[in-house]
Structures are given as structure tokens and as C-alpha cells.
Backbone as JSON Lines, residues from 0, in Angstrom:
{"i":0,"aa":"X","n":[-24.67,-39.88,-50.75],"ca":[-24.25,-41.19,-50.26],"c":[-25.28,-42.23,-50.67]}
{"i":1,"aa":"X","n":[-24.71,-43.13,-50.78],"ca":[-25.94,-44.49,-51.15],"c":[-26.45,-45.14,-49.72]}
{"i":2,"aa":"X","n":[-27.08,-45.88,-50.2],"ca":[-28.09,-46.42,-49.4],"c":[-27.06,-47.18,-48.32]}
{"i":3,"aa":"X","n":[-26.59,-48.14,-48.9],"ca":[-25.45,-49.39,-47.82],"c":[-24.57,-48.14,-47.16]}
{"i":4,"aa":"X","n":[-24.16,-46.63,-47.44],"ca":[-23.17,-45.7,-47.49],"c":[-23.7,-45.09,-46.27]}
{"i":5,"aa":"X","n":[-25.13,-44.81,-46.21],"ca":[-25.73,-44.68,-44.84],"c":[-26.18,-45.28,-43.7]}
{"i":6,"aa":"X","n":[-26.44,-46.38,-44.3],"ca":[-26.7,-47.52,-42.98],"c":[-25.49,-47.42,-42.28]}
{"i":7,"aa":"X","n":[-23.97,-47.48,-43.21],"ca":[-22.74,-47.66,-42.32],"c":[-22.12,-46.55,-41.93]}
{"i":8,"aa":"X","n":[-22.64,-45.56,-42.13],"ca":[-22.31,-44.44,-41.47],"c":[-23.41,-44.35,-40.29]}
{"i":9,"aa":"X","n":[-24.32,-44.48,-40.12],"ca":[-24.95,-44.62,-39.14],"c":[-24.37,-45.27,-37.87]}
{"i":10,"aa":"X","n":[-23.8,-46.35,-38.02],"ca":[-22.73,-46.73,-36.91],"c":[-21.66,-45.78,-36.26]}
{"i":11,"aa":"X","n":[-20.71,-45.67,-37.89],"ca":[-19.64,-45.06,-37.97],"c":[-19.51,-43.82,-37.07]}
{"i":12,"aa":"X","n":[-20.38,-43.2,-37.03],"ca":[-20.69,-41.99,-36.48],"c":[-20.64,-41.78,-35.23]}
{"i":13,"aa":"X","n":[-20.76,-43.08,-34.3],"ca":[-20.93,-42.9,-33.0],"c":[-19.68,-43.18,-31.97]}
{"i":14,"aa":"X","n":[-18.6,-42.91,-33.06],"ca":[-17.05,-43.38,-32.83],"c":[-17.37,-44.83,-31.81]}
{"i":15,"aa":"X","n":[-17.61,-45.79,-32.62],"ca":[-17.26,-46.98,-32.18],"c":[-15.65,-47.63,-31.3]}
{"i":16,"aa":"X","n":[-15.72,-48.12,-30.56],"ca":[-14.27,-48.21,-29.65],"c":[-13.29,-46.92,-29.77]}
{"i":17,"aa":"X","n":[-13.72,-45.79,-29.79],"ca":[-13.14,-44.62,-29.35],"c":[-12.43,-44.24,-31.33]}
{"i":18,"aa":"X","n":[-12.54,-44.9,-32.18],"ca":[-12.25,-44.31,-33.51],"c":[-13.24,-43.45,-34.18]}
{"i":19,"aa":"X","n":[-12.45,-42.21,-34.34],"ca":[-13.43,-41.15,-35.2],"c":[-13.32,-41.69,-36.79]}
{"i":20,"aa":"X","n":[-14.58,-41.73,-37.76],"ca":[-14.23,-41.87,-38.98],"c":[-15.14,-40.18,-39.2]}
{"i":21,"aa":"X","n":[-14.48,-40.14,-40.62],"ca":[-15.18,-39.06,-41.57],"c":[-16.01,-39.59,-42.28]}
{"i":22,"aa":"X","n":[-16.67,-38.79,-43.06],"ca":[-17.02,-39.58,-44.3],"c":[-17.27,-38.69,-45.69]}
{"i":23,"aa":"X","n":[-17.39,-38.99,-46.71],"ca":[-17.09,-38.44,-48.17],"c":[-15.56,-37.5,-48.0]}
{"i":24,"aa":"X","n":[-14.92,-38.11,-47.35],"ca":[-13.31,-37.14,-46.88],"c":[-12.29,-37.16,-47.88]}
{"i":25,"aa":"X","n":[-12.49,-35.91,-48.87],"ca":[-11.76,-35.44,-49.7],"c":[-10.04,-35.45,-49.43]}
{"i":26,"aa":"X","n":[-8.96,-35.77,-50.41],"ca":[-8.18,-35.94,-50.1],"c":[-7.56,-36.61,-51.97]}
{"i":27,"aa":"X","n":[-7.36,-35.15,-52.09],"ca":[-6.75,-34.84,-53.72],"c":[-6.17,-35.74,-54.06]}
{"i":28,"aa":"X","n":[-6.23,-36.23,-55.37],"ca":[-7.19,-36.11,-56.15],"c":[-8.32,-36.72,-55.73]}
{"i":29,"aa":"X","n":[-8.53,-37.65,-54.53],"ca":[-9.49,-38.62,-54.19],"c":[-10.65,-38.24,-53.12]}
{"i":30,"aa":"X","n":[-12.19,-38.63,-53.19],"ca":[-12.65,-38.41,-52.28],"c":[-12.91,-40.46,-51.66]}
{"i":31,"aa":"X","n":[-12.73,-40.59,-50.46],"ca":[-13.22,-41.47,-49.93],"c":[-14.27,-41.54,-48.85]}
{"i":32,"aa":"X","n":[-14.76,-42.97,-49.12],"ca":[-15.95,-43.05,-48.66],"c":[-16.16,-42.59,-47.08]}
{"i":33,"aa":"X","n":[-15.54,-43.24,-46.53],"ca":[-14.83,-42.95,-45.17],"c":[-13.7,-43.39,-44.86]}
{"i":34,"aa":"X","n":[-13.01,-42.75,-43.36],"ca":[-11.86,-42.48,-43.22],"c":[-11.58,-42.41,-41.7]}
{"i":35,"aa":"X","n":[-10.39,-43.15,-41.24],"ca":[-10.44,-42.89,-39.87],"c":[-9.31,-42.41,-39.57]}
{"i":36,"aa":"X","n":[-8.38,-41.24,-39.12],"ca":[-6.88,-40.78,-39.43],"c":[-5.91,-41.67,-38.6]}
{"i":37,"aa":"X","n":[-6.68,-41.97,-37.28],"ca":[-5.93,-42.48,-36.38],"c":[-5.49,-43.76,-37.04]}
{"i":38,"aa":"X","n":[-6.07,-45.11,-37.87],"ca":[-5.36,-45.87,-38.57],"c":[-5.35,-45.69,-39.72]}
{"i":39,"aa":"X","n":[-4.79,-44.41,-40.0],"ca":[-4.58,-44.39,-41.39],"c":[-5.53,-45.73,-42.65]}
{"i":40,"aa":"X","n":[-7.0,-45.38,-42.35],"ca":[-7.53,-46.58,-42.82],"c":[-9.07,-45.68,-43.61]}
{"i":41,"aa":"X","n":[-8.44,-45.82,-45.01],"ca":[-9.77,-45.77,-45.83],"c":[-10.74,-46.67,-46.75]}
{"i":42,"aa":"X","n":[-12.25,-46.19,-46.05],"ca":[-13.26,-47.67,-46.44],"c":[-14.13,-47.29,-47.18]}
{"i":43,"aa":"X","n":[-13.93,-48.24,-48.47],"ca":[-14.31,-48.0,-49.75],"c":[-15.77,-48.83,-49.79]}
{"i":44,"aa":"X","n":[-17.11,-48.13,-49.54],"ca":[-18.08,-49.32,-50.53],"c":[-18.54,-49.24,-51.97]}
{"i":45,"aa":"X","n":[-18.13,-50.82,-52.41],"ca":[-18.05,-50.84,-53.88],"c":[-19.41,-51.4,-53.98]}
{"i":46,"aa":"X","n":[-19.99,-50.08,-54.87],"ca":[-21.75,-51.74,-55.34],"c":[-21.07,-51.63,-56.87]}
{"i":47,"aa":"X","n":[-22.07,-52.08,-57.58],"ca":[-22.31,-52.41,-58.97],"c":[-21.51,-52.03,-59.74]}
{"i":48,"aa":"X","n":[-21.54,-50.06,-59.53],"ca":[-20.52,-49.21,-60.65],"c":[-19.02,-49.35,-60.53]}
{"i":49,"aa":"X","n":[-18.8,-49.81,-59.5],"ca":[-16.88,-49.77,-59.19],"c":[-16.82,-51.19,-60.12]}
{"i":50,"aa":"X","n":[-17.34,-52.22,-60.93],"ca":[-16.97,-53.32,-61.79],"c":[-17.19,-52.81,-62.94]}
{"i":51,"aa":"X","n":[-17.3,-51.55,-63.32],"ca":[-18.07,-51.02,-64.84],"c":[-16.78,-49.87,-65.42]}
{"i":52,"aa":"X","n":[-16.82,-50.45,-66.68],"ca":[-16.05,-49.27,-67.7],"c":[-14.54,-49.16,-66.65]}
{"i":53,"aa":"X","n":[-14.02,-48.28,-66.38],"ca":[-12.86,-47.82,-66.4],"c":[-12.34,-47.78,-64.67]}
{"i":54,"aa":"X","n":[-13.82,-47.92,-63.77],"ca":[-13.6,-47.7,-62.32],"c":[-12.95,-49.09,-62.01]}
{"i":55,"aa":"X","n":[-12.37,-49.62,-62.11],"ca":[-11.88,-50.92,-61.24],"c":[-9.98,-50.04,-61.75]}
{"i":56,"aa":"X","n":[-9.87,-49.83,-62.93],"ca":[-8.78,-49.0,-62.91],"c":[-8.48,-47.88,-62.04]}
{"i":57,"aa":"X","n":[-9.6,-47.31,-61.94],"ca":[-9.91,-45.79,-61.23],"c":[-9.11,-46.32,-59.51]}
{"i":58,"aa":"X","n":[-9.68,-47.33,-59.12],"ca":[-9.91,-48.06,-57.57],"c":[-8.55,-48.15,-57.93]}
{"i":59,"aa":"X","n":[-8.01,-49.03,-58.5],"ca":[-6.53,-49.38,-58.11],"c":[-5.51,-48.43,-58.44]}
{"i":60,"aa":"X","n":[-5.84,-47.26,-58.95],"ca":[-4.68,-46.45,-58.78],"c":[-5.23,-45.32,-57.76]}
{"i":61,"aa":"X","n":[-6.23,-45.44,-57.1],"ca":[-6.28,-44.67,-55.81],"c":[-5.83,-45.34,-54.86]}
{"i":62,"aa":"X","n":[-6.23,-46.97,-54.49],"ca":[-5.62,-47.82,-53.55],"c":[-4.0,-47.33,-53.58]}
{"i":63,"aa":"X","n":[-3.5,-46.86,-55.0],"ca":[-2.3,-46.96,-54.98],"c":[-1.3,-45.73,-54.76]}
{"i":64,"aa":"X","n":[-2.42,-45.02,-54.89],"ca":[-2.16,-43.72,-53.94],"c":[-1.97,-43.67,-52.51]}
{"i":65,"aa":"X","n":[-2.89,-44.03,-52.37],"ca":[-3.77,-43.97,-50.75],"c":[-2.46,-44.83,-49.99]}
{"i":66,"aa":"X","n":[-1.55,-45.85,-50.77],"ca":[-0.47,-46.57,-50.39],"c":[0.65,-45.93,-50.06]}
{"i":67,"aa":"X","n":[0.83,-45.0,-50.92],"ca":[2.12,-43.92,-50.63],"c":[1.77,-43.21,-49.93]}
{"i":68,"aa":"X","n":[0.94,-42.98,-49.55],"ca":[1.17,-42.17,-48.21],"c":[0.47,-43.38,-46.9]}
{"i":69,"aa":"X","n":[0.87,-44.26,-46.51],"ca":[0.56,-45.01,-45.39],"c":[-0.68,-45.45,-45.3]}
{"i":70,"aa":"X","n":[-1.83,-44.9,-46.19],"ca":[-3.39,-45.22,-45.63],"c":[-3.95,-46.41,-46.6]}
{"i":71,"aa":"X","n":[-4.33,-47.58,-45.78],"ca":[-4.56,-48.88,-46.33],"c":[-6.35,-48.46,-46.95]}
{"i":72,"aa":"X","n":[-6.35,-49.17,-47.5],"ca":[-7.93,-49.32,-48.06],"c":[-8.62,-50.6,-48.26]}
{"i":73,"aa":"X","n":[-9.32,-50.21,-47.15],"ca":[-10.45,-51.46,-47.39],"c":[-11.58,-51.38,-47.98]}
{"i":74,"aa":"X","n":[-11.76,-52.43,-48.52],"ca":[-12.6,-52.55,-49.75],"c":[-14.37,-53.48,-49.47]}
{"i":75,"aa":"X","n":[-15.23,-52.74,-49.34],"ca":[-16.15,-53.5,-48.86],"c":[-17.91,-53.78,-49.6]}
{"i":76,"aa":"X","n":[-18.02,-54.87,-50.18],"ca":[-19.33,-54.42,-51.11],"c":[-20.58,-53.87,-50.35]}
{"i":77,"aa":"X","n":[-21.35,-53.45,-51.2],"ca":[-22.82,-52.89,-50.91],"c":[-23.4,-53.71,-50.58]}
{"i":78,"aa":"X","n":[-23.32,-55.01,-50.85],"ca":[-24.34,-56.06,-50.51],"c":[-23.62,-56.86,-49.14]}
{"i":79,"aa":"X","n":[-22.67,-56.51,-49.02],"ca":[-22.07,-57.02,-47.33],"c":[-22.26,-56.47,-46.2]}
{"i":80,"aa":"X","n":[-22.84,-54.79,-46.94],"ca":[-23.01,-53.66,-45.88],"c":[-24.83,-54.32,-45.81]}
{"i":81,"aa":"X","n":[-25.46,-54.58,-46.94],"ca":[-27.04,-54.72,-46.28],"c":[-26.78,-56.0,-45.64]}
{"i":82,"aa":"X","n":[-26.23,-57.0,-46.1],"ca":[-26.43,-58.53,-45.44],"c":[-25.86,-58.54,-44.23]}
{"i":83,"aa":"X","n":[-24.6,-57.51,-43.99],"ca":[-24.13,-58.22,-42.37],"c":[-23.38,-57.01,-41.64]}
{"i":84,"aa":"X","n":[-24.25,-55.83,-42.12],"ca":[-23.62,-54.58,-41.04],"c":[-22.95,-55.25,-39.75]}
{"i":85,"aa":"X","n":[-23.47,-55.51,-39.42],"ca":[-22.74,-55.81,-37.74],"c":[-20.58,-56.9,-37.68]}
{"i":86,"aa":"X","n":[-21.31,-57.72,-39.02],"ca":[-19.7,-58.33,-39.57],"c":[-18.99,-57.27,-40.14]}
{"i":87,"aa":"X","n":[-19.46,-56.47,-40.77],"ca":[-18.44,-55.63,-41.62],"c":[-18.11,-54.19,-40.46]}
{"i":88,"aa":"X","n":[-19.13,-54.12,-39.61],"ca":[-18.52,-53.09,-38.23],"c":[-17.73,-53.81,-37.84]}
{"i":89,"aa":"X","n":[-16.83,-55.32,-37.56],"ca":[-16.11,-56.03,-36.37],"c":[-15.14,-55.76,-37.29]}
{"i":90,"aa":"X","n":[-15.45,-56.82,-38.68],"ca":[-14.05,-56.36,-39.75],"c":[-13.26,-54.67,-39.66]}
{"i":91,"aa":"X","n":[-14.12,-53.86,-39.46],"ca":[-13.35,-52.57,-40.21],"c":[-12.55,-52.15,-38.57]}
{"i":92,"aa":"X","n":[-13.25,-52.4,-37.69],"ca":[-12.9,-52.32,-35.97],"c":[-11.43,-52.97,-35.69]}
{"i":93,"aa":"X","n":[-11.4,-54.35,-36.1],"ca":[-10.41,-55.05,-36.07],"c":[-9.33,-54.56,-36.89]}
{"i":94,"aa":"X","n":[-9.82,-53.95,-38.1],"ca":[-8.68,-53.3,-39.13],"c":[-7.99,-52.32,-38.14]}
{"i":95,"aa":"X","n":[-8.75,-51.5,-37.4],"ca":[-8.42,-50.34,-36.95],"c":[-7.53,-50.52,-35.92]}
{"i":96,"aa":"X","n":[-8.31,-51.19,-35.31],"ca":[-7.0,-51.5,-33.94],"c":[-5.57,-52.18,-34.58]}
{"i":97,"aa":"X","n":[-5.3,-53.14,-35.48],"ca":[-4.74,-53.6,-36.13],"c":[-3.5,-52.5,-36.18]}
{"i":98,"aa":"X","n":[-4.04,-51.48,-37.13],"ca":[-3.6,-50.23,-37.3],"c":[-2.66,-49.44,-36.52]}
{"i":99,"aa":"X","n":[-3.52,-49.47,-35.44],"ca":[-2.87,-48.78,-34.18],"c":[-2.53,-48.31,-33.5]}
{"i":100,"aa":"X","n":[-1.44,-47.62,-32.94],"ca":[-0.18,-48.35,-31.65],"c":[-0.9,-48.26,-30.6]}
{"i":101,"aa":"X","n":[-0.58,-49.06,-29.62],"ca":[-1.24,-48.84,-28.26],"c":[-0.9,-47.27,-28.0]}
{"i":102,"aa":"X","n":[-1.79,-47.1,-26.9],"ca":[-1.38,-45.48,-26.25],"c":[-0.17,-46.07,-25.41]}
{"i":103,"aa":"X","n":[0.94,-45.16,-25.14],"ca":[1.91,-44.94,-24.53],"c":[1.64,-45.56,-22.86]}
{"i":104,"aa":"X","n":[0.7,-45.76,-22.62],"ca":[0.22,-45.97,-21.4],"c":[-0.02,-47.3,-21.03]}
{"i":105,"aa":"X","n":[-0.24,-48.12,-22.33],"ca":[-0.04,-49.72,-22.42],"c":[1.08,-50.6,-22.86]}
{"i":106,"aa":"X","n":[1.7,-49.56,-22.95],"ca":[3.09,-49.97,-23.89],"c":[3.96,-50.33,-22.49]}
{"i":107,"aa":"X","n":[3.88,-51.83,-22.59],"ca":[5.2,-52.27,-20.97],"c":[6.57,-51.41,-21.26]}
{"i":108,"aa":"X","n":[7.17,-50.79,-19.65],"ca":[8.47,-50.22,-20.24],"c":[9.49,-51.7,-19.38]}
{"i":109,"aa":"X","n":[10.57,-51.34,-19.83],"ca":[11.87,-52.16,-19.37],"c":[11.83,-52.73,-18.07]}
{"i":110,"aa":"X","n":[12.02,-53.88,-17.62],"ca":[12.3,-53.62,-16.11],"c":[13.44,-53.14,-15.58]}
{"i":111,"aa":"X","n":[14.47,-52.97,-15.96],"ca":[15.21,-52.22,-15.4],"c":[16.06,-50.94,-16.59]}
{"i":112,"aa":"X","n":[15.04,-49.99,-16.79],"ca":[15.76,-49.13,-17.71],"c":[17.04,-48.82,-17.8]}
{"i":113,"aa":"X","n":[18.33,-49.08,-16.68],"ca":[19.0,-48.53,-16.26],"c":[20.34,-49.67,-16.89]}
{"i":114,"aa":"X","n":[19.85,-50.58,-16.75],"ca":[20.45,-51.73,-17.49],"c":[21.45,-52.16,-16.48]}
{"i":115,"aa":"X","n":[20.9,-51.91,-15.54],"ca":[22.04,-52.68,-14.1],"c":[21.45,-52.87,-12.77]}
């Protein structure tokens, strides 16, 4: 893992608002950086090499993978992870809940299920 790859796993790890992520979570042909199942949400940090030679192709046909089967990808640089860990924990948090569904337990039911 790189350097920005551990600082944010260092968070990641402590299931922030009750979301488990993985991390280096393999998932054929692709490994991603991390991963949280519950919102189907995988977080990519890009430094330097993801703009070089052939990887910006590489990225968008995994994004475009990662699409067919439901799991969004967020995309986040190395230099956003050293400059503002704490913004890019609210961003990926907010993704997640975003994501979703409430538990069954917050979900208002009908007031009158019965319909009379």
C-alpha cells in the first residue's frame, strides 16, 4: 500500500459510522483499493501512476466494470488523502450513507396499512 493508502486506511479500519471497508479487496479481474459491501462503494487512490501510459484506460474500464455490477467508484487523489484526510473521511462517509437503505427499523410504515 502507499503512503496516502495507509494514512486512509488507518481511519478506515475503525468502521467509521458503523461501515466495514476492506482493503486491497480482490474482485476479478480487479483488485481495489478499498471497499465497503454494504454501499456497494469502491475507493480508488489515484497518485501520479493512474495519469501515465495506459492506466487512465485501465481505471475506466474497471470503473466500468465495477458499474455492472452496482458498485460505484470513487475516485480520490494521493494528494487529497495527505492535504485533507479528515474531508476525504466526510466525502467517502457521505458517499456511503448515500448508498444505503435505511435499516428496516427507520423506514416509516403506512398509517393505516389496512387501507380503511
Amino acid at each position: 500500500m502507499s503512503s496516502p493508502e495507509i494514512r486512509l486506511w488507518g481511519v478506515l479500519r475503525t468502521r467509521p459510522h458503523g461501515f466495514k471497508f476492506r482493503r486491497q479487496r480482490p474482485d476479478d479481474p480487479f483488485i481495489f483499493d478499498f471497499y465497503c459491501h454494504r454501499a456497494l462503494l469502491a475507493i480508488e487512490i489515484d497518485g501520479f501512476a493512474h495519469d501515465c501510459g495506459t492506466n487512465p484506460q485501465r481505471d475506466a474500464s474497471r470503473d466500468k466494470w465495477a458499474a455492472g455490477r452496482s458498485i460505484a467508484t470513487l475516485r480520490i487523489s494521493a494528494s487529497e488523502v495527505r492535504d485533507n484526510l479528515d474531508g476525504v473521511v466526510a466525502g467517502i462517509l457521505q458517499r456511503c450513507c448515500e448508498r444505503t437503505p435505511p435499516p428496516a427499523s427507520l423506514v416509516p410504515l403506512p398509517s393505516n396499512p389496512r387501507g380503511g
